[in-house]
C-alpha positions as protocol buffer text, in pm:
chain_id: "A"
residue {
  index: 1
  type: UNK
  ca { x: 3700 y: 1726 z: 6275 }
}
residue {
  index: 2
  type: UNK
  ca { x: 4032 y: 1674 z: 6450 }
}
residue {
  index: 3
  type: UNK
  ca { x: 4071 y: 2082 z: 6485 }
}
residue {
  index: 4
  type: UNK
  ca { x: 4351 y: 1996 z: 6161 }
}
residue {
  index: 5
  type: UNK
  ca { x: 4067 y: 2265 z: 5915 }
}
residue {
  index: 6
  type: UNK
  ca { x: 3698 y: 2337 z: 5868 }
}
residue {
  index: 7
  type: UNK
  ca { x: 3508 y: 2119 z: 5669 }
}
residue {
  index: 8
  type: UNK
  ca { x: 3372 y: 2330 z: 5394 }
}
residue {
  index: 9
  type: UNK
  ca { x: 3029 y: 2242 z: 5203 }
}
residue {
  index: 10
  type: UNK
  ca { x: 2891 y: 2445 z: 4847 }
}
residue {
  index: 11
  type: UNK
  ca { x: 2545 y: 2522 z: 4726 }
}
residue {
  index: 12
  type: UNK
  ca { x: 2321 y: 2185 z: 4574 }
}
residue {
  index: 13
  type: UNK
  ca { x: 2369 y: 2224 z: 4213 }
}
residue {
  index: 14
  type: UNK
  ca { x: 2138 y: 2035 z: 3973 }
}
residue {
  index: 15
  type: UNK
  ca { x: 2282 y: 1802 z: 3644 }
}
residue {
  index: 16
  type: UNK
  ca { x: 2053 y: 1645 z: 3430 }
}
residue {
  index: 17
  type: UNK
  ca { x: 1784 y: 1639 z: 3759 }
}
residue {
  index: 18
  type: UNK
  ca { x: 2052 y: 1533 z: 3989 }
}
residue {
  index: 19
  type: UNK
  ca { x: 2131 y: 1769 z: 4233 }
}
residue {
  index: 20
  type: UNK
  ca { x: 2446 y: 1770 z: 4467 }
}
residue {
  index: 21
  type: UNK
  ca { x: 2736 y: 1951 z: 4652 }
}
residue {
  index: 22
  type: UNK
  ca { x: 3102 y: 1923 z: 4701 }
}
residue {
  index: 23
  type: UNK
  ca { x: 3226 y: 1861 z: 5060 }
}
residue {
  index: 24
  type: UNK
  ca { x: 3622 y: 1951 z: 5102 }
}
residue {
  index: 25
  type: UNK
  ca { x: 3881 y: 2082 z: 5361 }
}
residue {
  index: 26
  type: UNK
  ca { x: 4056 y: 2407 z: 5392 }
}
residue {
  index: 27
  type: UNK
  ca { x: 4374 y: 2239 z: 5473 }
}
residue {
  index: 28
  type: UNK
  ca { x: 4597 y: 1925 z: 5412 }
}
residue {
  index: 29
  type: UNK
  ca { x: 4479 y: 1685 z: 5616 }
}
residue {
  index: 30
  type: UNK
  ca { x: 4303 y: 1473 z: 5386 }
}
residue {
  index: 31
  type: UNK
  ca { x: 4272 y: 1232 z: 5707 }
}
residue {
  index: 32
  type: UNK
  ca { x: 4029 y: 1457 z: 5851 }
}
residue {
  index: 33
  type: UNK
  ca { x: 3794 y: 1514 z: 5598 }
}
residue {
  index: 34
  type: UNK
  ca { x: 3777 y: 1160 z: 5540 }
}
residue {
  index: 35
  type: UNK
  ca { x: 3736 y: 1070 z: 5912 }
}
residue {
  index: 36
  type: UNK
  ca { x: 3476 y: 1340 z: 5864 }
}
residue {
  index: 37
  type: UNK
  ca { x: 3286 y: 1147 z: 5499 }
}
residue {
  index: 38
  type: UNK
  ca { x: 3249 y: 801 z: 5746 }
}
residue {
  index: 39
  type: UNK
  ca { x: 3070 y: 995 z: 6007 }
}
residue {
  index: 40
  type: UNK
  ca { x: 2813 y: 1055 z: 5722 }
}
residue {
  index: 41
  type: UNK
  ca { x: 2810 y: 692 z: 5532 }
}
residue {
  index: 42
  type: UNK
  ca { x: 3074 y: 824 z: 5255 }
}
residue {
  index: 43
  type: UNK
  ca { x: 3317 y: 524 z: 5145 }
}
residue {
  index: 44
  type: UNK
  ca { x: 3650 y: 640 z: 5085 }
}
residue {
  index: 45
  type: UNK
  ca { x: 3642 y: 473 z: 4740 }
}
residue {
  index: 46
  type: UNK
  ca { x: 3388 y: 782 z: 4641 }
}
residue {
  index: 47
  type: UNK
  ca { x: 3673 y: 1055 z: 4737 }
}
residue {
  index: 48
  type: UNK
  ca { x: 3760 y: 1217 z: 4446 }
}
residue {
  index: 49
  type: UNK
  ca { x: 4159 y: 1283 z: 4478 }
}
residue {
  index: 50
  type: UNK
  ca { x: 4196 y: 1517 z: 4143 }
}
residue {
  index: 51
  type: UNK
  ca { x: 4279 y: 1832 z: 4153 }
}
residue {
  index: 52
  type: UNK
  ca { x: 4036 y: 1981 z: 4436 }
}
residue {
  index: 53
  type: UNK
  ca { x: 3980 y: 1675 z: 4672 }
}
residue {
  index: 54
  type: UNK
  ca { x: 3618 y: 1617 z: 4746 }
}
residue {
  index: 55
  type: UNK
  ca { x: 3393 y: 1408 z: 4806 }
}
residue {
  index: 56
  type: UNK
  ca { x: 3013 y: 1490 z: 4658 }
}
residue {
  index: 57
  type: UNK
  ca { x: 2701 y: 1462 z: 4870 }
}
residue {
  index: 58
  type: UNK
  ca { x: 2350 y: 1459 z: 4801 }
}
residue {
  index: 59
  type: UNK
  ca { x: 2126 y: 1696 z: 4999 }
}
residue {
  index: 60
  type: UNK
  ca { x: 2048 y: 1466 z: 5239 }
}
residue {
  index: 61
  type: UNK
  ca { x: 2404 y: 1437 z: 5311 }
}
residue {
  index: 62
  type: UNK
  ca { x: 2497 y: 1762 z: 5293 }
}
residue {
  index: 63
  type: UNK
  ca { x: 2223 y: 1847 z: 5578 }
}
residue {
  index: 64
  type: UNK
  ca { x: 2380 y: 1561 z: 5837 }
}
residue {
  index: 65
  type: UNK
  ca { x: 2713 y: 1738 z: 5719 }
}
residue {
  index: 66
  type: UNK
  ca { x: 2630 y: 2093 z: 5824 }
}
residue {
  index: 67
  type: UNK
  ca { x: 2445 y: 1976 z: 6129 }
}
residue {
  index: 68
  type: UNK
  ca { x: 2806 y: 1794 z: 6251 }
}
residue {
  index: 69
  type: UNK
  ca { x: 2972 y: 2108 z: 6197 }
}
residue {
  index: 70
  type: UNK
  ca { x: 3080 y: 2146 z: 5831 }
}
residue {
  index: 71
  type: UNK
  ca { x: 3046 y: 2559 z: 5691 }
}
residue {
  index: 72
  type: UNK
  ca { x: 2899 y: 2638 z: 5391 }
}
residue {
  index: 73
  type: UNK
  ca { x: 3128 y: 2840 z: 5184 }
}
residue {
  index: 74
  type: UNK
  ca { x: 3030 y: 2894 z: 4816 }
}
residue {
  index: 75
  type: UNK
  ca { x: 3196 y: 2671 z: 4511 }
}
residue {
  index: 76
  type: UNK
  ca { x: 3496 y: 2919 z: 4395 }
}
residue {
  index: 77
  type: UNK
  ca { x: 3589 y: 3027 z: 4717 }
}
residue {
  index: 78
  type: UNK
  ca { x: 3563 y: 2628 z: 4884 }
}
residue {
  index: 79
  type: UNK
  ca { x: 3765 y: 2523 z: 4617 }
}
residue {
  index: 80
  type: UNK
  ca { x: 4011 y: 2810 z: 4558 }
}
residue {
  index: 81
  type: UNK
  ca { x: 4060 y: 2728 z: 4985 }
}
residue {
  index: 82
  type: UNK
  ca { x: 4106 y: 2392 z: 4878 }
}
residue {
  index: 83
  type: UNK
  ca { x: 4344 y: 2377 z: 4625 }
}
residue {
  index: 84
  type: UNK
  ca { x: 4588 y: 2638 z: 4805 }
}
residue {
  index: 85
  type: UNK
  ca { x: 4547 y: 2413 z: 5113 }
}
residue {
  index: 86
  type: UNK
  ca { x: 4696 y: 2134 z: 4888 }
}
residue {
  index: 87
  type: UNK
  ca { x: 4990 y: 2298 z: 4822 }
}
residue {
  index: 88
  type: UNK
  ca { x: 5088 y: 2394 z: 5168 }
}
């Protein structure tokens, strides 16, 4: 990860069957976390750059993610983190 933040993973959530997380950083360095989405597969055209910046995994890549380090922290706290770290 760089040491530039912790990569920070939510709880699977299911829509319409689907289910998935959000993967995002706890500080700016958007670099990281997408060094961090290629280690698991992720294109960088899937980021989603709005107003949290994430990228969304499927369980299967949400496993491989916590196994290489990433720390589950649960949706309003990962992306309150998130969107403060922005603004730094």
């Amino acid at each position: 990860m760089g040491g530039a933040g912790t990569i920070m993973v939510d709880e699977m959530r299911a829509c319409s069957g689907v289910y998935y997380c959000h993967m995002a950083i706890d500080s700016a360095d958007l670099e990281s976390l997408h060094e961090f989405a290629a280690r698991l597969g992720l294109r960088r055209e899937w980021f989603k750059a709005d107003s949290v910046p994430h990228y969304t995994l499927n369980r299967g890549q949400r496993q491989k993610a916590k196994k290489l380090g990433a720390q589950y922290v649960p949706y309003r706290e990962m992306f309150t983190m998130a969107r403060e770290a922005q603004k730094r």
